[in-house]
C-alpha positions in Angstrom: -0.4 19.3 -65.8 1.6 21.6 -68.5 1.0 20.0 -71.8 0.0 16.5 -71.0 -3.2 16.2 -70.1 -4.2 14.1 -67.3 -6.6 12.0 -69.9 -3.0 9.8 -70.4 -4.4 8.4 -66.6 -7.6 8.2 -67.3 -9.8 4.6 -65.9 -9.8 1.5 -68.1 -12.5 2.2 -70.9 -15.8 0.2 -69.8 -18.6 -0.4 -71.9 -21.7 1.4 -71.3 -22.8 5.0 -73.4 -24.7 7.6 -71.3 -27.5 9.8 -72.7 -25.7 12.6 -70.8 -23.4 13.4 -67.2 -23.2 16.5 -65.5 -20.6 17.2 -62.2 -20.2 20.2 -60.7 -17.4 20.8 -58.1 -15.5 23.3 -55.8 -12.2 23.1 -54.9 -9.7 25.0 -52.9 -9.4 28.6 -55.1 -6.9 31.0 -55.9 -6.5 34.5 -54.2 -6.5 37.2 -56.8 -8.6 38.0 -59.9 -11.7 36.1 -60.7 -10.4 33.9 -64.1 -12.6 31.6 -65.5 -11.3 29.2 -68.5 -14.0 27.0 -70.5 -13.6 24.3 -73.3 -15.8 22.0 -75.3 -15.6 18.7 -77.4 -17.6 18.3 -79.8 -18.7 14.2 -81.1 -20.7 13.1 -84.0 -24.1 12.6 -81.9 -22.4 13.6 -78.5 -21.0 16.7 -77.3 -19.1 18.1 -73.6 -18.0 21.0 -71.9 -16.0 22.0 -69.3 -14.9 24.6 -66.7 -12.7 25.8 -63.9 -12.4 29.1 -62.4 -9.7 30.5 -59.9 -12.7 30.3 -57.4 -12.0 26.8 -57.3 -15.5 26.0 -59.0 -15.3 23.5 -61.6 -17.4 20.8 -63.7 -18.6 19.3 -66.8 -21.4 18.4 -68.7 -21.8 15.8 -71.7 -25.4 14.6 -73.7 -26.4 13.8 -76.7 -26.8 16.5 -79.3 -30.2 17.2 -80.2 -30.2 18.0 -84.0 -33.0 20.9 -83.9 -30.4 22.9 -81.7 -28.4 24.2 -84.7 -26.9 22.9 -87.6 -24.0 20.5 -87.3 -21.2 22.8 -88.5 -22.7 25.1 -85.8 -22.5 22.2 -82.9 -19.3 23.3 -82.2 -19.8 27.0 -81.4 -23.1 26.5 -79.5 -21.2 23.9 -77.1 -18.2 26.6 -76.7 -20.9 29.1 -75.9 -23.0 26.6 -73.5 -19.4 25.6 -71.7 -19.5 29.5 -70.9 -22.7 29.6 -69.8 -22.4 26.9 -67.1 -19.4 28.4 -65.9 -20.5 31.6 -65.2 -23.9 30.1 -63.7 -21.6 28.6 -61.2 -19.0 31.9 -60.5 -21.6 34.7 -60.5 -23.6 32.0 -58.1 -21.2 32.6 -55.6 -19.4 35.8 -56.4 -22.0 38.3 -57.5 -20.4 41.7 -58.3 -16.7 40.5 -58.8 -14.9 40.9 -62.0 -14.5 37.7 -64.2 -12.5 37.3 -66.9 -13.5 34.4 -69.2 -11.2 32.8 -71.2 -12.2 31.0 -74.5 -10.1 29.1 -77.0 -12.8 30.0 -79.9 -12.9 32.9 -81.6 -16.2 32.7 -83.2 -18.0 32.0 -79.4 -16.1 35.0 -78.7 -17.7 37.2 -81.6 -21.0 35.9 -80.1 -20.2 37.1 -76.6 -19.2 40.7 -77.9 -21.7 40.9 -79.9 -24.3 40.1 -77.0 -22.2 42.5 -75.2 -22.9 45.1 -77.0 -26.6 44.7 -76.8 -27.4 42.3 -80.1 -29.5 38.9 -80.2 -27.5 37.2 -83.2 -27.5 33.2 -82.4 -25.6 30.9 -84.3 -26.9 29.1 -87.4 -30.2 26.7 -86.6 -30.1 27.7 -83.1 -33.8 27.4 -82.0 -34.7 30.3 -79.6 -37.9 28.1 -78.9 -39.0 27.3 -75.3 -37.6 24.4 -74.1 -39.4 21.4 -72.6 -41.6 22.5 -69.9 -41.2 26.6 -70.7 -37.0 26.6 -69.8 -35.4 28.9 -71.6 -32.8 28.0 -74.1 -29.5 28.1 -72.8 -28.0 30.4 -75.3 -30.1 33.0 -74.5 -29.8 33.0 -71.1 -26.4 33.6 -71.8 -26.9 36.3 -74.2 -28.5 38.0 -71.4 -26.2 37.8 -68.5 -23.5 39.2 -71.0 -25.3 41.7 -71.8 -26.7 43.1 -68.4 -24.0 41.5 -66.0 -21.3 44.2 -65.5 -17.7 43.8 -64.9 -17.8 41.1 -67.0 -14.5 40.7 -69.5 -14.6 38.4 -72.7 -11.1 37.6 -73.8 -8.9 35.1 -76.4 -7.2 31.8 -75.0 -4.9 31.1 -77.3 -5.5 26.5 -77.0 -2.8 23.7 -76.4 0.1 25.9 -75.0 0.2 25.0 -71.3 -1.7 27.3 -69.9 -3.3 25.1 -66.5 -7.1 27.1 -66.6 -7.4 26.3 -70.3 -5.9 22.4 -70.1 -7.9 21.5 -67.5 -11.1 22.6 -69.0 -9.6 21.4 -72.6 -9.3 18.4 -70.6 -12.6 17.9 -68.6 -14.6 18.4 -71.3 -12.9 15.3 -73.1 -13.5 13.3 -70.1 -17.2 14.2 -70.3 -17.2 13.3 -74.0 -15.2 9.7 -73.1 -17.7 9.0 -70.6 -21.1 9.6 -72.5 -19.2 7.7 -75.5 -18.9 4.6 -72.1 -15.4 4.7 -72.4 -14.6 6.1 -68.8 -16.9 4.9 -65.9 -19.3 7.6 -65.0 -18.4 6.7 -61.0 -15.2 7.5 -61.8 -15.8 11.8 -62.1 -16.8 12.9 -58.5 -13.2 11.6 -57.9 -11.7 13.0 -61.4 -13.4 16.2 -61.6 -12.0 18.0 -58.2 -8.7 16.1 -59.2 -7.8 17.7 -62.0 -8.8 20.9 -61.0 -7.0 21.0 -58.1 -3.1 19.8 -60.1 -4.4 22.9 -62.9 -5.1 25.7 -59.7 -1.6 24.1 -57.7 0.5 24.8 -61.2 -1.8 28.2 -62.1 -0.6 29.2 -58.7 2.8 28.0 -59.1 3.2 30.0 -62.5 1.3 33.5 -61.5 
């Protein structure tokens, strides 16, 4: 994969938008330390995130934005923060007690995730803490509270775009969740894509370690 994401092979663009996707995947893993890499992209009504850890469990998720989340300039930040949560949902699933390491490209969800760390409740601007529709809690705050009481848990910096394969491929999965919500990539098309991609990003992570 290196620095060109697989997107440049992406299917034809077809025509119909989604109100949202979600795929979740595993995929052969990598021996050693638990990494976990997550991304998002961010739309004007549409936002997507994306995962893959060296378990070999990866995914995406992509929906419309519902405006009483936060405030636009704050979209951003709570999609970095929710592409964290659905990763570690899947990796603490299925390796409870293991040390991860999460990788994030943004250093402002990172603030958020020391700061929850360390025992505080600060959300992002507008974010409603609010139940959600029939009593869920909001995603944010389940996160907020598996950071803070989930040991062995390590927050750290991935610096974006400079070919490292965990943090292209999510970079690169949540684009195709984005493209597909957006109907420009054929929502039968990521069962196939999804394990795909991960598996090139885990062959040259491999490669490289």
């Amino acid at each position: 994969m290196g620095h060109r994401s697989p997107l440049a092979h992406a299917p034809r663009p077809t025509t119909r938008t989604r109100r949202g996707i979600c795929v979740n995947s595993t995929v052969k893993a990598v021996s050693g330390p638990v990494v976990l890499a997550t991304d998002a992209s961010v739309g004007v009504d549409r936002v997507a995130s994306g995962y893959l850890s060296t378990t070999g469990h990866t995914g995406l998720r992509a929906h419309l934005y519902p405006p009483y989340l936060a405030r636009p300039r704050a979209r951003v930040v709570v999609t970095e923060l929710r592409a964290v949560h659905w990763g570690l949902k899947a990796v603490l699933a299925a390796h409870s007690g293991r040390p991860v390491e999460v990788r994030v490209d943004s250093i402002e969800a990172l603030k958020y995730l020391h700061v929850w760390q360390r025992g505080g409740n600060r959300m992002p601007e507008g974010y409603s803490t609010h139940l959600r529709s029939q009593g869920r809690t909001p995603t944010l705050v389940q996160l907020q509270m598996v950071a803070e009481y989930t040991p062995h848990l390590t927050f750290v910096h991935e610096k974006a775009h400079v070919g490292n394969p965990l943090n292209e491929a999510a970079d690169s999965l949540a684009k195709l969740g984005l493209r597909c919500v957006r109907g420009q990539v054929a929502g039968s098309e990521l069962p196939r894509l999804v394990p795909l991609w991960a598996t090139g990003a885990l062959a040259e992570y491999r490669r490289a370690a």
